[in-house]
N, C-alpha and C positions, 0 to 999 in steps of 0.2 A: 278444692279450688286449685291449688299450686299456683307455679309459674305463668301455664298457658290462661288458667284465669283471670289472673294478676293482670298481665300482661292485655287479655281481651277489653278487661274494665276499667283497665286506668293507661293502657297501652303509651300515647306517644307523652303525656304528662309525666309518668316516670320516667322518660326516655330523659326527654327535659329536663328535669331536676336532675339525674345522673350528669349530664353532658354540662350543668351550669357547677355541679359540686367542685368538678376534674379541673375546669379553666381554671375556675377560684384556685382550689388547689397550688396546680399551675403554675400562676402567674403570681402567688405569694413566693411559692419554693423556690421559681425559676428567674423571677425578673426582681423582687421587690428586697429578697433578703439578700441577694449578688448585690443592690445598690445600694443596697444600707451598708455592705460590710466596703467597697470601694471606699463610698465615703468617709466613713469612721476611718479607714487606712490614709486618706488624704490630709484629714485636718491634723 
């Protein structure tokens, strides 16, 4: 099977679940914990 299988039979669904993991990711690392720690430094 490998990759090219994987990829034939579940192609753009994993594409989707990759590309939704990364935002998440993302926008925890990049936007979410930067305004928590602003905060906490403001009050």
């Amino acid at each position: 099977m490998g990759w090219k299988g994987l990829l034939r039979r579940r192609g753009w669904k994993l594409v989707l679940i990759a590309v939704v993991f990364y935002v998440v990711r993302d926008v925890i690392l990049y936007v979410l914990i930067p305004i928590a720690v602003v905060v906490g430094i403001t009050k």
